[in-house]
C-alpha positions in Angstrom: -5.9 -18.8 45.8 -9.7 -18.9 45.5 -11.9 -16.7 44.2 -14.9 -17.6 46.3 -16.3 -17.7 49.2 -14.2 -18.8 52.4 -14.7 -22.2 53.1 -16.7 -22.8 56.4 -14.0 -24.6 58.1 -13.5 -23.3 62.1 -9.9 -24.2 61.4 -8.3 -21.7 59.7 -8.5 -17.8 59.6 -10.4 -16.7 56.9 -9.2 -13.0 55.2 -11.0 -11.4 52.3 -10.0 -8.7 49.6 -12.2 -6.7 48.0 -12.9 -7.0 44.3 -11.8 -3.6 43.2 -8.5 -4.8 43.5 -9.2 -7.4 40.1 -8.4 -11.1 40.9 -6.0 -11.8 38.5 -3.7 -9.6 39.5 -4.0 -9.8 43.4 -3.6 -13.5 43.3 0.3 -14.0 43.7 0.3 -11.1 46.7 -2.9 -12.8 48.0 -0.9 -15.7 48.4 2.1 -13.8 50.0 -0.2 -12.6 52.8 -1.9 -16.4 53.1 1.7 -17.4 54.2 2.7 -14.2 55.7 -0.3 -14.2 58.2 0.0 -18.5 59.1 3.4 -17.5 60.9 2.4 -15.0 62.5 -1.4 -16.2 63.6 0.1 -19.9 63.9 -2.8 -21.0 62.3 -3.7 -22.0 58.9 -5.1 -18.7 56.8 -7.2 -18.7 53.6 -7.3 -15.6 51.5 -9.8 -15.0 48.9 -11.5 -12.2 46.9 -15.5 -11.1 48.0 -17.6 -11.3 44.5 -18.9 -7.7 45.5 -18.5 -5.6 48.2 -21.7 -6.2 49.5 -20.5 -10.1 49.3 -18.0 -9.0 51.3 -19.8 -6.6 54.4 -22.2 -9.7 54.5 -19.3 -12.2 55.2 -18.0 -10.2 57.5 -21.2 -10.1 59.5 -21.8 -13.6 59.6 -18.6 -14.7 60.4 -17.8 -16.3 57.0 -15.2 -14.0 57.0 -12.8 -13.8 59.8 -11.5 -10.2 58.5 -11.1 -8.4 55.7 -8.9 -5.3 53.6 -12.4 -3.1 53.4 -13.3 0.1 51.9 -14.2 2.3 54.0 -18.4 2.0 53.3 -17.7 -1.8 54.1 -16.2 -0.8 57.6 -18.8 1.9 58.0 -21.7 -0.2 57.7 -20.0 -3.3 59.4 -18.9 -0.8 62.2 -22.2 0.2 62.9 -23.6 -3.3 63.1 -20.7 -4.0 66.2 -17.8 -4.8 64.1 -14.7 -3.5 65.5 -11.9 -2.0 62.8 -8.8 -2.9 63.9 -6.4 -0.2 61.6 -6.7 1.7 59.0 -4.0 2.7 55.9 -1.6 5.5 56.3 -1.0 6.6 52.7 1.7 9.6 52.5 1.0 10.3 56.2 -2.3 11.0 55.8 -5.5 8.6 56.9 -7.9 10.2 54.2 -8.2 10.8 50.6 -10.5 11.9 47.9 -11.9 10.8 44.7 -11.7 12.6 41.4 -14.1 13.0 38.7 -12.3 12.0 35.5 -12.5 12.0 31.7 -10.9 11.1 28.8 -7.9 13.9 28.2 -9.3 16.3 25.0 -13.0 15.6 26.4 -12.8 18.8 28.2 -15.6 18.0 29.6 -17.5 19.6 32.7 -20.1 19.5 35.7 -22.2 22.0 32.8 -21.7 19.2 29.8 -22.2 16.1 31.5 -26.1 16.1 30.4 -26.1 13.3 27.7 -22.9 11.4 28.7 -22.2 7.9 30.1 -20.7 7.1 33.5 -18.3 3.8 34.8 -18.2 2.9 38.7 -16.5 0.5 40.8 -19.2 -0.7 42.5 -22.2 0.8 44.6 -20.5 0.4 48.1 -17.1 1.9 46.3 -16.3 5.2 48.2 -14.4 6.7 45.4 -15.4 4.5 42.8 -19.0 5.8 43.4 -20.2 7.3 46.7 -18.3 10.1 47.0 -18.7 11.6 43.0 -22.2 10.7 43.0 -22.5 12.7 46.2 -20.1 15.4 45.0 -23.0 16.0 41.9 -25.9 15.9 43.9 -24.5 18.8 46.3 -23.5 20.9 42.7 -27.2 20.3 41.4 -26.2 17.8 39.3 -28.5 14.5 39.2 -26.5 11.9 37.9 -30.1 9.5 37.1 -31.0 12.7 35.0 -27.6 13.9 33.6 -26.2 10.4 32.6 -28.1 8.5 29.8 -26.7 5.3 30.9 -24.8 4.5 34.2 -23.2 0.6 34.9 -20.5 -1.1 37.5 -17.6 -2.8 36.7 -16.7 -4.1 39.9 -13.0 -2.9 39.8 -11.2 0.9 39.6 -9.2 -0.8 36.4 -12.4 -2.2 34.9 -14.2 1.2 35.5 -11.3 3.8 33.9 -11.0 1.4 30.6 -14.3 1.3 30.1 -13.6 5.4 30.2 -10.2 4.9 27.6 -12.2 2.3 25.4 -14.9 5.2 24.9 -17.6 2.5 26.3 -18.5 5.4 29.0 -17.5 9.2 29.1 -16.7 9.6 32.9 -15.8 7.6 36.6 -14.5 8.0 39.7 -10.8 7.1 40.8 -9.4 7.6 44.2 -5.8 9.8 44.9 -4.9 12.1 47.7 -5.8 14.9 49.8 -5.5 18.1 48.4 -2.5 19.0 51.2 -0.2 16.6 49.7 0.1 18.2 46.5 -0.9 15.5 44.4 -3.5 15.3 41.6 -5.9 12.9 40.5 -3.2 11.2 38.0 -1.5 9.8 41.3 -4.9 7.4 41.6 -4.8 7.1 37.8 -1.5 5.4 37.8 -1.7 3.6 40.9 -4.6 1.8 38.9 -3.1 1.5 35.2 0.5 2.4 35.5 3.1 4.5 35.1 2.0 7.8 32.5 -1.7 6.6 32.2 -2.5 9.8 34.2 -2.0 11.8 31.0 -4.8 9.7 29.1 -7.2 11.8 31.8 -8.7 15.0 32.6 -10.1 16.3 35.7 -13.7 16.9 36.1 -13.9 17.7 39.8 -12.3 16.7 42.8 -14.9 15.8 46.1 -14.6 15.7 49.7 -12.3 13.0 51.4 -13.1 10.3 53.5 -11.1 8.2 56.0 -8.9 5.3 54.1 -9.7 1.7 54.0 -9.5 -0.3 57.2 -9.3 -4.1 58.0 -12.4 -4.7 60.3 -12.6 -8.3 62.6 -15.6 -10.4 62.6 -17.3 -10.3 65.9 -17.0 -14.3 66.2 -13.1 -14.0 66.4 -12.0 -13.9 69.9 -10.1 -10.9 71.4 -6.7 -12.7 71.4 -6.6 -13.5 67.9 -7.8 -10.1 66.6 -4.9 -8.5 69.3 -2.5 -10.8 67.1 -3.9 -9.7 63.9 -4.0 -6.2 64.9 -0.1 -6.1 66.2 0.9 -7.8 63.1 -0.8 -5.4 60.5 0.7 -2.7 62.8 4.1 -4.3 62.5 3.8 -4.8 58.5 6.8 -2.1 58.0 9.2 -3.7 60.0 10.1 -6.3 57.4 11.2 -6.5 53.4 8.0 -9.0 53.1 5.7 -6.8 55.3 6.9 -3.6 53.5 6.4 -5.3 50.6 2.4 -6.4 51.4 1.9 -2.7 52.0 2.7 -0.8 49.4 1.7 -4.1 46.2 -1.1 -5.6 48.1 -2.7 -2.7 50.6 -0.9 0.5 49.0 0.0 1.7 52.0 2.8 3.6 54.3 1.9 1.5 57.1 -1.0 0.7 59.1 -2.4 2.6 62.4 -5.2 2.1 65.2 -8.2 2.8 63.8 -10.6 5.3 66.3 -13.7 3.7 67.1 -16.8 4.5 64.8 -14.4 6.2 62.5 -16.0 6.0 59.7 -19.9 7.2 61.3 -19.5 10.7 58.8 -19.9 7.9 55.3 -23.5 7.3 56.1 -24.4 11.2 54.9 -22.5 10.1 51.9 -24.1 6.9 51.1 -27.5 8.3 51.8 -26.6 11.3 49.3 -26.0 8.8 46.7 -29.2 7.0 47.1 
């Protein structure tokens, strides 16, 4: 699988992952959804990971992406520039989650101590990786340019939260679930770094959720083949290889329809992290 661009061929179907999933570790299930999609487009299908996820919005909107498993920012701003979504995750039966504001456990730190300390995001188009904590701050009065001495991007939620375990950087942003599932920010934590990693955290503050990642359709495709790609995302679940893209390559329940201009509410949050 290639880590670059998709190559500019017509004939094939280009798919793109984003890069806060980490390369290395998508590339066997990238492959597995390479041959997954071929049968069921009939058509020859290259998957690769974007370099960033503005790489990846500016693929999409020139067509040297065919489609794409985007974060929801990606399909907001693609969205409004007349990219259809096609679906969007179902996680635990919901079709929204939130990020949480982490720390190193025994940090005990707070929104009140954060003046002085050092921050780790995903990427500036990452919803819980940055948008939504940034945002979060900014409503409490907190101005992260002010408040953090030194803020960088890592380009991955696993690059981001070692920086965080490695002491290189004193807080980020992970994603996990709405509040009405009962489940806490070491749910995200462990989806990321594995099984018990949640208790190498501690919970700074949780923010507002936002609607889940979605796979949006370049413009240039043609209505039948983003109908195809659309009822076989849908029907993911009803195999052991489909059920197995969702939950190690998409970590997902299963896919639904995504509502048109779905995703219109992320533009207050992007513009509150400017």
């Amino acid at each position: 699988m290639s880590v670059n661009l998709p190559s500019s061929s017509r004939n094939g179907f280009r798919f793109v992952l984003p890069p806060s999933l980490g390369s290395e570790q998508v590339r066997e299930r990238a492959d597995k959804l390479a041959a997954f999609l071929h049968r069921a487009l009939g058509k020859p299908v290259e998957v690769s990971v974007a370099a960033s996820y503005e790489a990846l919005a500016k693929d999409l909107l020139s067509g040297r992406a065919d489609a794409a498993w985007a974060p929801p920012f990606v399909c907001a701003r693609t969205e409004a520039m007349g990219v259809r979504v096609l679906v969007r995750g179902v996680r635990l039966g919901m079709s929204s989650y939130r990020a949480a504001l982490v720390c190193r456990a025994g940090a005990r730190l707070t929104l009140e101590r954060l003046r002085g300390t050092t921050a780790a995001w995903v990427d500036r188009d990452a919803v819980a990786g940055y948008l939504l904590p940034v945002a979060y701050l900014k409503a409490q009065g907190v101005e992260p340019t002010r408040v953090f001495t030194a803020q960088h991007f890592t380009g991955s939620y696993r690059g981001a939260l070692e920086e965080v375990l490695a002491g290189r950087a004193d807080v980020s942003g992970v994603f996990c679930p709405p509040s009405s599932t009962g489940l806490s920010y070491t749910a995200g934590v462990e989806k990321v770094l594995g099984q018990r990693a949640g208790d190498k955290f501690e919970l700074i503050a949780y923010t507002e959720e936002a609607p889940n990642d979605g796979v949006p359709v370049a413009m240039s495709v043609s209505p039948e083949l983003a109908s195809s790609l659309e009822s076989t995302l849908l029907g993911l679940g009803d195999t052991p290889e489909g059920q197995d893209l969702l939950k190690n390559l998409f970590s997902a329940d299963r896919f639904e329809p995504a509502p048109r201009m779905g995703y219109r509410a992320l533009y207050r949050v992007a513009l509150a992290s400017l």
